[in-house]
C-alpha atoms as one frame of an Amber mdcrd trajectory, in Angstrom:
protein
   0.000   0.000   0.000   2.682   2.523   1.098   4.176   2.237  -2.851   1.102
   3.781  -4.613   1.145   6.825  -2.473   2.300  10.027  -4.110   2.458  13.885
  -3.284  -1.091  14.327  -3.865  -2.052  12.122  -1.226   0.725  12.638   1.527
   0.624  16.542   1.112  -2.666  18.819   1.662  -2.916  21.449  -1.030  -2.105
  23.947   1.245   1.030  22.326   0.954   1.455  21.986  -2.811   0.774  25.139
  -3.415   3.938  26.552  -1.444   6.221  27.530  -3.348   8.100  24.670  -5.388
  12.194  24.479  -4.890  14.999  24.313  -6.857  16.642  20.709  -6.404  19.753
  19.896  -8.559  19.094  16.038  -8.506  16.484  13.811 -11.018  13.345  12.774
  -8.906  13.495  15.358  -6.101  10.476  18.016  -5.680   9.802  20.302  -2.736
   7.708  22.986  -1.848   8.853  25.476   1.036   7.929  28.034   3.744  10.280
  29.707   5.164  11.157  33.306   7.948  14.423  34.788   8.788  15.627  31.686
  10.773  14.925  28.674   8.961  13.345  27.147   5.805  10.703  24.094   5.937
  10.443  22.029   3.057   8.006  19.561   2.233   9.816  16.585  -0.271   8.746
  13.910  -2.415  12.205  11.718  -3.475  11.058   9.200  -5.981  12.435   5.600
  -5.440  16.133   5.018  -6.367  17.136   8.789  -5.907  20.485   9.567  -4.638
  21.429  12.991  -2.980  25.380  13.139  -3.596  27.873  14.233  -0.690  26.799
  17.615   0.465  26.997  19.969   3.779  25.211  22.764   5.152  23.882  24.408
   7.800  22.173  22.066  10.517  19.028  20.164   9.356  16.518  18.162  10.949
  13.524  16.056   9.291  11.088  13.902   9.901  10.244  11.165   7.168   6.351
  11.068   6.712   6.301   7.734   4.077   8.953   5.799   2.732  12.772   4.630
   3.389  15.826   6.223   3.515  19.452   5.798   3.747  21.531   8.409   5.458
  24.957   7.866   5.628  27.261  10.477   7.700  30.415  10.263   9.760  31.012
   7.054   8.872  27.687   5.188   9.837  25.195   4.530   7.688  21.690   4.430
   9.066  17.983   3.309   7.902  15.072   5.895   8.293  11.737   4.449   7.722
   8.210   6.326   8.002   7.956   8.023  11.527  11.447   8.595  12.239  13.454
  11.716  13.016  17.109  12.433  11.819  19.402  15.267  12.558  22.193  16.324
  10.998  25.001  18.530  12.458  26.429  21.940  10.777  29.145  21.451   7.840
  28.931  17.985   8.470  29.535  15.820   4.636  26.532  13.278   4.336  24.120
  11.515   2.017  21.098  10.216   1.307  19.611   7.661  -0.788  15.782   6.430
  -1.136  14.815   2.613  -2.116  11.167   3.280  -2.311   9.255   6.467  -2.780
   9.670   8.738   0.292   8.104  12.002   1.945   9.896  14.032   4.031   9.574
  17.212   6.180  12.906  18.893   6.956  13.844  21.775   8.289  17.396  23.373
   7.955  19.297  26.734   9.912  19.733  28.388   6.439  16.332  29.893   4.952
  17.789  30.559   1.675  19.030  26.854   0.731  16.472  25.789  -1.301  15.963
  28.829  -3.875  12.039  29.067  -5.100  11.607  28.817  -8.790   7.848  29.748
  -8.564
């Protein structure tokens, strides 16, 4: 059951119609509210995406549907629907997704994720 359920049905259009983001990676969307502190974005990573080796400012998240792979500081760790992650300041990770995933994350820097609507 959790396989056939997209955007449209984790997110409330209040949601989808935020503001979309600008993701550099295939089968990534987002949309995104943010204030002078901090940015909240709402994701959809379609199965088999990959986000490369990146930093940042500190980010937290919360993973509504799906699985995902985080791998930082040497561990590598499973998130599956109803868990929380954090990840530290400047610190290199990644992230991969073996089935369709929803995420809410939140992150120190409000202007990471540039709108393109």
């Amino acid at each position: 059951m959790e396989n056939t359920r997209t955007a449209e049905t984790i997110w409330p259009t209040e949601i989808l119609n935020l503001p979309k983001v600008e993701v550099p990676v295939s089968g990534v969307t987002g949309h995104t509210i943010r204030n002078a502190e901090k940015q909240v974005t709402f994701f959809s990573f379609a199965e088999g995406t990959v986000m490369p080796d990146h930093s940042h400012a500190a980010q937290w998240g919360y993973l509504v549907s799906g699985e995902m792979t985080l791998q930082m500081e040497g561990r590598t760790e499973l998130f599956e629907s109803g868990d929380i992650y954090h990840i530290p300041a400047g610190v290199s990770h990644r992230a991969s997704f073996s089935r369709d995933s929803f995420v809410i994350d939140m992150g120190d820097d409000p202007e990471r994720y540039k709108s393109i609507e």
